[in-house]
N, C-alpha and C positions, 0 to 999 in steps of 0.2 A: 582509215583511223583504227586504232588500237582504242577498245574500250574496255575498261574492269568495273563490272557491274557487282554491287556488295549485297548481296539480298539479306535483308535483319528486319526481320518480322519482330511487334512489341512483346509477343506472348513467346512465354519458353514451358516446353512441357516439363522440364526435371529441373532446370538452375532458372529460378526468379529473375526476369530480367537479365537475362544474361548476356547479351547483344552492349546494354550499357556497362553492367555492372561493373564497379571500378576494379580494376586491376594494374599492380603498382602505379597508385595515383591519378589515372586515367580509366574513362570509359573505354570498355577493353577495342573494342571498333575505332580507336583511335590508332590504335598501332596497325589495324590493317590498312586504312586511310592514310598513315605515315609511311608506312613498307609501300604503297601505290605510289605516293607522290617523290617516295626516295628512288624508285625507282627507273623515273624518268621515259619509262617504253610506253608511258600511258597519253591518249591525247586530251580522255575523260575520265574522272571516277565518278561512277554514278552508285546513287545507294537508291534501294528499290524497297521501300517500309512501306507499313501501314499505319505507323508512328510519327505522331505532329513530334512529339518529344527527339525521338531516334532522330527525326528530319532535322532539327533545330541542330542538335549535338553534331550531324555530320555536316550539314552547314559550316558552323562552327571552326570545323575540322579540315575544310576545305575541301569538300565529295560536294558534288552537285546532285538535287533532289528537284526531278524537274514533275514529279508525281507524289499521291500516296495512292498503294498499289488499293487494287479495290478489293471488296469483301474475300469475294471466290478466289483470291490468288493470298488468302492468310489464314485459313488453318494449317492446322497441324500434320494433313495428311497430304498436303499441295506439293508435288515433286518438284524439286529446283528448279529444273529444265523448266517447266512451266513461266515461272515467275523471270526466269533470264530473257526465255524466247518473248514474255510480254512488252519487257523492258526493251529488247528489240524492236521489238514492231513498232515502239512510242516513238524511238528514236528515226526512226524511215520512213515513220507517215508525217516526219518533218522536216526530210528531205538530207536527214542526216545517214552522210556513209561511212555503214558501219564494217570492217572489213572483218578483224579477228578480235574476239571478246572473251575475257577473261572471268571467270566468277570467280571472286573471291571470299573466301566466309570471312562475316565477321571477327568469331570467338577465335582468328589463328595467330596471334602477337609475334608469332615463330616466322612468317613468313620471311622467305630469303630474297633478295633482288637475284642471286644465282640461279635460284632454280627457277625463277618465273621465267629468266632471259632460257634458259634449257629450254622450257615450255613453247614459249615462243618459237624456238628456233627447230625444234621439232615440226610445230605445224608451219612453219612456212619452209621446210626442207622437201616433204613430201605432200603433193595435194591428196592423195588417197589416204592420209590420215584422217580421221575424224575426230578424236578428242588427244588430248594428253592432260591426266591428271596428277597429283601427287597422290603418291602412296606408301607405306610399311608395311614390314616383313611381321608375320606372325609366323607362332610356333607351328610345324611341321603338324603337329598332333592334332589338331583345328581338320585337319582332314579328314579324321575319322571322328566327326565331333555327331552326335545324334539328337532326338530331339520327342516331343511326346506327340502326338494326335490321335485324339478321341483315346486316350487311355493307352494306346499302343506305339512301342520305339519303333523308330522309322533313322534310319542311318541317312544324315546331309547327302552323303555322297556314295552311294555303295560301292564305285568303281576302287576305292582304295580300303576295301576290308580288311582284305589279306592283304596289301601292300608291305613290304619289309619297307621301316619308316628313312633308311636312307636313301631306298629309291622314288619316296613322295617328292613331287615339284617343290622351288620355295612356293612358298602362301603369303599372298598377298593382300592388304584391306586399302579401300578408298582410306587414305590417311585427312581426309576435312580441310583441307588449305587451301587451295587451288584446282580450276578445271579450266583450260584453252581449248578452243575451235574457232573455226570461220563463223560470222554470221549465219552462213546459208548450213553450215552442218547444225548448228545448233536449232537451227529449225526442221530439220528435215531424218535429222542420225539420230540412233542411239550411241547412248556415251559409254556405256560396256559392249566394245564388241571386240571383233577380230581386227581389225580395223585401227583400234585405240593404243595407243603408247601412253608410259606411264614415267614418271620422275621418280626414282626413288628416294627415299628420305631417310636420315640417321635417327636412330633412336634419340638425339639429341637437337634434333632439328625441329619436333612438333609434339604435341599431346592435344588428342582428337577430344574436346572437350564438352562431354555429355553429362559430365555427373558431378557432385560434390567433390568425391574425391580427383577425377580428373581434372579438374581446379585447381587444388591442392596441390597437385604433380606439376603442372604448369605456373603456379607460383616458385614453388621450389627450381626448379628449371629457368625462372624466368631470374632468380639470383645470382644463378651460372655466369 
């Protein structure tokens, strides 16, 4: 089985409800639930809340919600992996086999059925892979980006001080859409490693949606 698990916690620390909130006309997790099911590589959409509301909506929507996650797996500082590998374990201590599972965020309306099938087709191309996620290019200059501790600059990276900036790698950021692996990687691997293959995305394909104004940019985008 292909599974795409939507993890949408009810609390958002910077956009109010953001997991529902409408976006043209819809709860914005509606278009992730639609991009799943237009998809057709899914054999389940499961959405993983802690939200009787969120549950109802993706019900609604056609995601199956066979849980509400428990307490320990919805704050603010609970790493994804966590809440995916849980949602795993639900599914296989009921005899369900799960083979390669997909997380997908709620807040991404961008999602392409192209690049999920990429994603797909990466991890079942090479088994020594362990994740492929989506991603974007940021500015080269991000490399020599610094930062304050206890009052004192400390350089992100020192290795590209002195770098001349044509010869910096591009720079890459988790772009928030999508993450694929096996079952057994996603319990067992890290999803940044050497190891991991990445999708790349066009500046027109996604806006990683953290803030008001990343909202904003993703409404505008979303009128394209």
């Amino acid at each position: 089985m292909n599974i795409a698990i939507i993890p949408a916690r009810k609390n958002s620390a910077r956009i109010k409800n953001k997991n529902i909130k409408i976006f043209r006309k819809k709860p914005i997790i509606f278009w992730t639930i639609k991009k799943a099911k237009e998809s057709k590589i899914f054999d389940k959409i499961l959405v993983s809340t802690d939200s009787k509301k969120i549950s109802k909506i993706a019900k609604n929507y056609g995601a199956e919600v066979p849980f509400l996650r428990p307490k320990n797996l919805s704050g603010d500082g609970i790493p994804v992996k966590s809440v995916i590998c849980h949602a795993i374990k639900f599914l296989k201590k009921r005899g369900i086999k799960v083979k390669n599972v997909c997380c997908l965020f709620p807040a991404s309306p961008f999602i392409s059925k192209k690049n999920l099938l990429k994603g797909l087709k990466k991890i079942e191309k090479n088994k020594k892979t362990n994740f492929v996620f989506s991603v974007q290019k940021i500015d080269k200059s991000y490399a020599r980006s610094f930062f304050f501790y206890k009052k004192k600059l400390k350089l992100l990276c020192k290795k590209f001080e002195s770098y001349n900036s044509q010869k910096i790698p591009e720079l890459y950021v988790d772009a928030g859409q999508f993450c694929w692996a096996t079952s057994k990687n996603w319990l067992s691997k890290r999803i940044f490693s050497t190891n991991s293959k990445i999708i790349k995305l066009k500046s027109n394909e996604n806006v990683d949606i953290n803030t008001k104004s990343d909202w904003n940019r993703a409404l505008k985008l979303g009128k394209k």
